[in-house]
C-alpha positions in Angstrom: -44.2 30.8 38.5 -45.7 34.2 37.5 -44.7 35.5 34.6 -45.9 38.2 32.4 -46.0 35.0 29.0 -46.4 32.0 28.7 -43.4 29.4 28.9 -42.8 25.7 29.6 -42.2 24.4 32.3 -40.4 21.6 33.7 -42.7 18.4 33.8 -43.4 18.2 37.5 -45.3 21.7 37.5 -47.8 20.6 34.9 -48.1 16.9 37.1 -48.3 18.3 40.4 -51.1 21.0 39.9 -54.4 20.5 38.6 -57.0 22.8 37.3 -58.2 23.6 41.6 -54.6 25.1 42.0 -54.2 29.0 42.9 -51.9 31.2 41.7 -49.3 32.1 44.4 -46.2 34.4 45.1 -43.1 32.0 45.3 -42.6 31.2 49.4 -38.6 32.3 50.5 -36.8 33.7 52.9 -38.4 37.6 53.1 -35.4 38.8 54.9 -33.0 39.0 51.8 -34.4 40.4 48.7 -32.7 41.2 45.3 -33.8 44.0 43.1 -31.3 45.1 40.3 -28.3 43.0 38.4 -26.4 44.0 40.8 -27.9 42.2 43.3 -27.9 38.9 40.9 -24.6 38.9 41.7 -25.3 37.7 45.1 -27.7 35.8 44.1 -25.6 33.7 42.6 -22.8 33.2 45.4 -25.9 32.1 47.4 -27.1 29.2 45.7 -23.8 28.2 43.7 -23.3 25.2 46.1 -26.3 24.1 44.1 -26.1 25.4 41.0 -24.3 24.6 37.9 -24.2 26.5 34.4 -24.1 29.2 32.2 -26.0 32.2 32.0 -25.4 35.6 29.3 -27.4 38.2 28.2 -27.3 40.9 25.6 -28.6 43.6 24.2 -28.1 44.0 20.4 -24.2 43.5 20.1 -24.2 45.0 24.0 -23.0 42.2 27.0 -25.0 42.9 29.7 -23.9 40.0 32.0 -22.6 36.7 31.9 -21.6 33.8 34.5 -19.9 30.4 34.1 -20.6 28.3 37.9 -19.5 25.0 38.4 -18.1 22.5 36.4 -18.6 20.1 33.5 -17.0 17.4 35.2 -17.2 17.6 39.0 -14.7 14.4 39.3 -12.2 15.9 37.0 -12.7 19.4 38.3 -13.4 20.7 34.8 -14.7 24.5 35.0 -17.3 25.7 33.0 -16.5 28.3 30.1 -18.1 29.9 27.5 -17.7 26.9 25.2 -18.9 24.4 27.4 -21.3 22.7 25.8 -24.7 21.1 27.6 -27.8 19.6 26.2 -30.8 22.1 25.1 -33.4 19.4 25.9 -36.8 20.6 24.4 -35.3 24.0 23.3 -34.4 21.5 20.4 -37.9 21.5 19.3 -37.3 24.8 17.7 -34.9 23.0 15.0 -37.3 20.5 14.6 -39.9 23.0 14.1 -37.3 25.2 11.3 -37.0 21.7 9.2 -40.2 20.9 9.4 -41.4 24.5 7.7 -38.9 24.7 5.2 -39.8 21.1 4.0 -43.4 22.8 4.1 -42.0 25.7 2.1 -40.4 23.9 -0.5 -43.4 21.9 -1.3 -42.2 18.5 0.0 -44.9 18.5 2.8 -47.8 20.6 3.5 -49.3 21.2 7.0 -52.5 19.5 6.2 -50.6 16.1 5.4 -52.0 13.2 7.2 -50.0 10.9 9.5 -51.5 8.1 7.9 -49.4 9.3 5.1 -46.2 8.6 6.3 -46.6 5.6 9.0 -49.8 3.3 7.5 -48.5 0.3 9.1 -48.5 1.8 12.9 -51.3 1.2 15.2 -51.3 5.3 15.8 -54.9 6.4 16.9 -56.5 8.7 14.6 -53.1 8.7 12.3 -55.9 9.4 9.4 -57.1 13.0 11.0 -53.6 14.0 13.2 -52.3 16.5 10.2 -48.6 17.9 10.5 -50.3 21.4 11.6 -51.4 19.5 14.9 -47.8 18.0 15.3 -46.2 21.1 15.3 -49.0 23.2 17.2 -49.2 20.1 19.9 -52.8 19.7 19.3 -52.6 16.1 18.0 -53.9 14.5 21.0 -51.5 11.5 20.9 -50.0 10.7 24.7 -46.5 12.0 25.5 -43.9 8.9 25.5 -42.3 11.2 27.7 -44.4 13.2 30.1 -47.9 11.2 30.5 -46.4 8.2 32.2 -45.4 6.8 35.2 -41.5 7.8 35.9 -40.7 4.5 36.2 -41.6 3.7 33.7 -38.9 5.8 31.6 -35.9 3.7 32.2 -36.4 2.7 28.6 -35.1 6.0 27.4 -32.0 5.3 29.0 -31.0 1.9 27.0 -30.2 1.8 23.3 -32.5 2.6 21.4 -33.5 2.9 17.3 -36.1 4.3 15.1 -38.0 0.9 14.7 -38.0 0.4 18.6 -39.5 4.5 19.1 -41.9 3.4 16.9 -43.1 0.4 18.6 -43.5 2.2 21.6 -45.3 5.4 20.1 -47.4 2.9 18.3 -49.1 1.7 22.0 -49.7 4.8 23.0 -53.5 6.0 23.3 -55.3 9.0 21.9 -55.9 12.0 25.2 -58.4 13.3 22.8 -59.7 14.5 19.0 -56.6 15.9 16.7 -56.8 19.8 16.9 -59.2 20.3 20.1 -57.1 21.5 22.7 -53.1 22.1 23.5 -51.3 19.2 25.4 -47.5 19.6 25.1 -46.2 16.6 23.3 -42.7 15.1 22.7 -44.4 12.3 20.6 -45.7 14.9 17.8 -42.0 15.8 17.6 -40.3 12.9 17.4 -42.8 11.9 14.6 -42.1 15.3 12.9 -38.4 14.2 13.0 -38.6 10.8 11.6 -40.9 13.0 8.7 -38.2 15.2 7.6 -35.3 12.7 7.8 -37.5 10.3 5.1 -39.0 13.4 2.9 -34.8 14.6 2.7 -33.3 11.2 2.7 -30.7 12.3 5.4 -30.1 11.4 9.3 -31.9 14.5 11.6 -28.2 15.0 12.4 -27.3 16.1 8.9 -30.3 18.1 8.4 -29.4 20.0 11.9 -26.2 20.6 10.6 -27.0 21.6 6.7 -30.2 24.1 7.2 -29.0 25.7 10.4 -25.8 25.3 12.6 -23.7 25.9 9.3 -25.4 28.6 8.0 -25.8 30.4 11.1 -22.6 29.4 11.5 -22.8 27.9 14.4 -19.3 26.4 16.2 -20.4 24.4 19.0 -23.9 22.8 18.0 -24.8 19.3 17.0 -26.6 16.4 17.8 -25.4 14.4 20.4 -24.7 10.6 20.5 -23.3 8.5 23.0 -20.1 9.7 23.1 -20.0 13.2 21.5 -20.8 15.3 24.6 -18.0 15.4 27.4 -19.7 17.3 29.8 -22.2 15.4 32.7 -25.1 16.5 34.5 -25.5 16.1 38.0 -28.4 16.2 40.6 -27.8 17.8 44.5 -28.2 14.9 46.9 -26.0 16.4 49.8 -23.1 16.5 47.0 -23.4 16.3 43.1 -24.5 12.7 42.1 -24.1 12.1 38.2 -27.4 11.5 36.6 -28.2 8.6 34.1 -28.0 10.0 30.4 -30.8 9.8 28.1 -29.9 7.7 24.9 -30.2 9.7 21.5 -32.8 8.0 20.0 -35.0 8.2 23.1 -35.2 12.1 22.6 -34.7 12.2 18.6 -36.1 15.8 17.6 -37.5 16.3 20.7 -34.0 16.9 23.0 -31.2 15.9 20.9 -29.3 19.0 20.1 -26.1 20.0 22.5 -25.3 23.7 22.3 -23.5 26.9 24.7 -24.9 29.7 25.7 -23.2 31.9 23.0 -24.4 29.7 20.2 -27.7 30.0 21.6 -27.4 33.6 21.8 -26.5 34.0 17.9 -29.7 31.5 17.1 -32.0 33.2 19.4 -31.3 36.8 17.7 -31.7 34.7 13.9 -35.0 33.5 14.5 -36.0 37.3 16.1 -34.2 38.5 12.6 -36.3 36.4 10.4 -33.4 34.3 9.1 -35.2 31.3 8.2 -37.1 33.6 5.9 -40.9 35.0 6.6 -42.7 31.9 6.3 -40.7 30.3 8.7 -41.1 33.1 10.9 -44.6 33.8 10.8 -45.5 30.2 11.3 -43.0 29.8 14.4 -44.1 32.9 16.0 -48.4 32.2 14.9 -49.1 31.8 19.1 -52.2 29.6 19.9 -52.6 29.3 23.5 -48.9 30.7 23.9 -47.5 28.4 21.5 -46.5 28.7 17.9 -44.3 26.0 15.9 -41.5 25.2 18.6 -41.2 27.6 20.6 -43.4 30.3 23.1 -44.3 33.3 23.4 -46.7 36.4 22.4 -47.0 38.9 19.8 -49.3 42.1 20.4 -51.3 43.8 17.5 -48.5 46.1 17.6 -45.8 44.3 16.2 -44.0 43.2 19.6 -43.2 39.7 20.1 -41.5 37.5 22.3 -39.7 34.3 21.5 -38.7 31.9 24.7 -38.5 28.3 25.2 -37.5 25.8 28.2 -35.4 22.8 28.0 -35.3 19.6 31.0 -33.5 16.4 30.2 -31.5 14.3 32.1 -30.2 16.8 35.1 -29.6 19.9 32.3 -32.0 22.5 32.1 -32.2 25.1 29.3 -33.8 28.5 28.7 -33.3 30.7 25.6 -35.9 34.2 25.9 -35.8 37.4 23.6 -37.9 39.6 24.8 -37.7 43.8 24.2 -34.3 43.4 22.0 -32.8 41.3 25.3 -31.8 37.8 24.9 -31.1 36.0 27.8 -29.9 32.2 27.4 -29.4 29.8 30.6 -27.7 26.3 30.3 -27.2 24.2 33.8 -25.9 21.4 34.2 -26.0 21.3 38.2 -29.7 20.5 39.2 -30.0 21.7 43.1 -31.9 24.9 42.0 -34.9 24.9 39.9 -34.0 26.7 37.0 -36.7 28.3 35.9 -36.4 29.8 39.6 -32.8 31.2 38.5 -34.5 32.3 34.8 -37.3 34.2 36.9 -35.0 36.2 39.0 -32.6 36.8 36.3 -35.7 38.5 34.5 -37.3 40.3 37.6 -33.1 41.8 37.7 -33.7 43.0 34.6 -36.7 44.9 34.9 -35.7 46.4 38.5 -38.3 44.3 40.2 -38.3 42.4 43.2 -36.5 38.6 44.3 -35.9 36.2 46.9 -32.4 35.4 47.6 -32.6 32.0 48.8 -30.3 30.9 52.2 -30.1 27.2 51.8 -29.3 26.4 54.9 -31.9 24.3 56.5 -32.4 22.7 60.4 -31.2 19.4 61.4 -34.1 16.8 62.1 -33.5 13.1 62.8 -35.0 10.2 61.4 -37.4 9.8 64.6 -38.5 13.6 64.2 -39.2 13.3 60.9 -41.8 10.3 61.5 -44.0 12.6 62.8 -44.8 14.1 59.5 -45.7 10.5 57.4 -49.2 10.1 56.0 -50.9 10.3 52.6 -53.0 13.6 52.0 -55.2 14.3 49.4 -56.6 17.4 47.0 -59.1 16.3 44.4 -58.3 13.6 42.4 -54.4 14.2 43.2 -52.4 12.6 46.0 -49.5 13.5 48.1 -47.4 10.3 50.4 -45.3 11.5 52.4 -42.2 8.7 53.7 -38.7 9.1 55.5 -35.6 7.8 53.6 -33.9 7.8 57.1 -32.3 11.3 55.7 -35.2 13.7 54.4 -38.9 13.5 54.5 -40.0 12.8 51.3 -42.8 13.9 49.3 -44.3 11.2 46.4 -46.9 11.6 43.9 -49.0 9.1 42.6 -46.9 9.4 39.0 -44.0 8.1 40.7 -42.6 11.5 41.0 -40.5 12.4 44.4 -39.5 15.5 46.1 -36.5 15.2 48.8 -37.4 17.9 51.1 -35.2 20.2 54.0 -37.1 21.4 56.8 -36.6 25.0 57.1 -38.7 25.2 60.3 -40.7 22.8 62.1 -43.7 23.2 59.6 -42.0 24.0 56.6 -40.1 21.7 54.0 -38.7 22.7 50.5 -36.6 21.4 47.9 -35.1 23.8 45.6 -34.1 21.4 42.8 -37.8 21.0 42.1 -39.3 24.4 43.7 -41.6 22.5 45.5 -42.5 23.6 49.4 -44.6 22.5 51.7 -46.3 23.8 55.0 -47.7 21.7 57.5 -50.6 23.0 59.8 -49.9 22.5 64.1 -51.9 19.6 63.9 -50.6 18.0 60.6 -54.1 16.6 59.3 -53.5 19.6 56.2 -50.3 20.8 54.5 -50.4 23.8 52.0 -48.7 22.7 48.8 -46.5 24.7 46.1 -45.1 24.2 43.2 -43.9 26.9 41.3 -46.6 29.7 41.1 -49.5 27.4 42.7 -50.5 26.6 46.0 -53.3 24.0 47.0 -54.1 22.4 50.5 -53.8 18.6 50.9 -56.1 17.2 54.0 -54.5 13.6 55.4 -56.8 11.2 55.1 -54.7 8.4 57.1 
């Protein structure tokens, strides 16, 4: 998705496009285009039998829009407010980031501290080079628990889980490559970083959450979530909400275990613009390598601008907090039939006066005969696309598992929304032209 920084995108972006993937304008419907907050207004009534969440934006103590769609509890008809609270997801990385540096600060950990240090008895490669600064930075090289294998393989995250069994699992993971010599975005580093700070203070992550920012901040509906401390569900669009499986606490400790609203978000957003965590804290979370400084994104010019934004995907909630020009714009959903960071973009491009699709998500009817004739496995490089019927949609796998449930819009074009994926087949169907957010690349069948 072109944007003018760098942010973080769901995990089917970075799986689905490799380094031969072109940048591309976003594919929609060129008949109905938005251009001013105005316009977001019917935006929203157009893909809110998708869409589920919260959205507000400010300027300073100014309320430039906000928007509660859906509801927290589809069965019990519960409507989304202000205070409804959803999970942040990675956005949570940010408060992992804060205790991290102000254990750093204090003297109780310094950023060229070895893993080693603090787990000698794990089988963690290079745990005697992987310093704190490449936990933080996501230059460690350690494989992501979460992201770098197969989906199925993730059903662990949804049963009970402690700190000794994380552990086990981080400990068979393999080294990607040397500590510090490139970015690869990394729950693992995080989680590791969490287990750190809880030890070095002698408290539970929950406490420390709680103590060094939600009550000075002053924070009123921010915590950690267990099992039964968040009331509101997420859901995934399959012809109707369908409840998704939760994630289990200790599955995403430090790396997507804080629950929060958007007006919470808004009031944490402006403190870490403000410098409230002092300088050091600051500097060090705003210090951008490759787009990324300690928990969250963004860029700061040689003039003093800066921008501070991070994404957020667990379960079926998606999360985005962004200041950017004295704006703050924070997005909580809990209804995944849109892509989010679609809905982020076009909020943004409202903003600035600049062009967006308004998505019709009507699509044709095809039966399960007429959709046979677009089966076959394609290929682009090293990456490869299957595509099957489930007797409803045709349906688009990759070779991590991954699926996209896709709605012909024409007789050679497919999308799903929830995952912005689209696809175009040529007359002949031996190529299809593949997107995924900003990036396009062309598949060729090979049977």
């Amino acid at each position: 998705m072109p944007m003018k920084h760098r942010l973080f995108i769901p995990l089917m972006t970075a799986i689905l496009c490799g380094a031969s993937c072109t940048s591309s304008k976003q594919v929609e419907e060129k008949s109905s285009i938005g251009r001013n907050m105005q316009d977001i207004e019917i935006y929203f009534d157009s893909i809110s039998p998708r869409f589920m969440g919260s959205i507000m934006i400010t300027k300073g103590d100014s309320l430039i829009f906000t928007k509660n769609i859906g509801y927290s509890d589809v069965e019990k008809k519960t409507p989304i407010t202000d205070t409804t609270q959803f999970k942040i997801g990675s956005i949570s990385k940010s408060f992992t980031a804060i205790l991290t540096l102000k254990a750093i600060e204090s003297g109780k950990l310094s950023m060229d501290d070895k893993l080693i240090k603090f787990f000698p008895d794990l089988n963690i490669p290079n745990a005697d080079k992987i310093t704190i600064y490449h936990l933080l930075h996501h230059r460690s090289g350690i494989q992501d628990y979460f992201n770098e294998v197969d989906q199925k393989e993730l059903e662990y995250t949804r049963e009970p889980q402690t700190r000794e069994s994380m552990l086990k699992k981080i400990s068979t993971l393999k080294s990607n490559f040397e500590p510090g010599e490139k970015f690869s975005y990394s729950n693992t580093g995080f989680m590791l970083l969490a287990f750190i700070v809880e030890d070095l203070n002698s408290k539970s992550y929950s406490q420390l959450i709680k103590e060094q920012i939600v009550e000075p901040l002053g924070l009123k509906h921010t915590y950690c979530f267990s099992s039964d401390t968040i009331a509101t569900k997420s859901y995934k669009y399959d012809e109707g909400w369908v409840v998704s499986k939760e994630t289990n606490p200790f599955a995403c400790l430090g790396t997507g275990s804080v629950v929060s609203t958007t007006q919470d978000l808004q009031k944490y957003t402006y403190a870490l613009k403000n410098k409230f965590f002092g300088d050091y804290v600051f500097n060090q979370m705003t210090d951008y390598v490759e787009g990324y400084g300690c928990g969250v994104a963004g860029i700061k010019s040689e003039d003093g601008k800066f921008t501070i934004s991070h994404s957020g995907f667990i379960d079926c909630y998606f999360s985005f907090m962004n200041y950017d020009d004295g704006v703050v714009i924070t997005m909580l959903q809990n209804g995944m039939g849109v892509n989010g960071l679609s809905v982020f973009w076009s909020i943004d491009q409202a903003m600035k006066g600049q062009e967006f699709p308004i998505p019709n998500l009507s699509y044709m009817a095809l039966d399960s005969t007429q959709i046979n004739d677009y089966l076959g496995v394609y290929k682009c490089d090293d990456r490869v696309l299957t595509f099957t019927n489930d007797g409803k949609h045709l349906v688009a796998t990759y070779k991590n598992g991954f699926s996209a449930k896709l709605d012909p819009k024409s007789d050679s074009y497919f999308i799903d929304y929830a995952n912005d994926v689209d696809v175009t087949f040529n007359s002949q169907k031996d190529t299809v032209s593949h997107r995924v957010g900003g990036f396009r690349s062309t598949f060729i069948k090979q049977k």
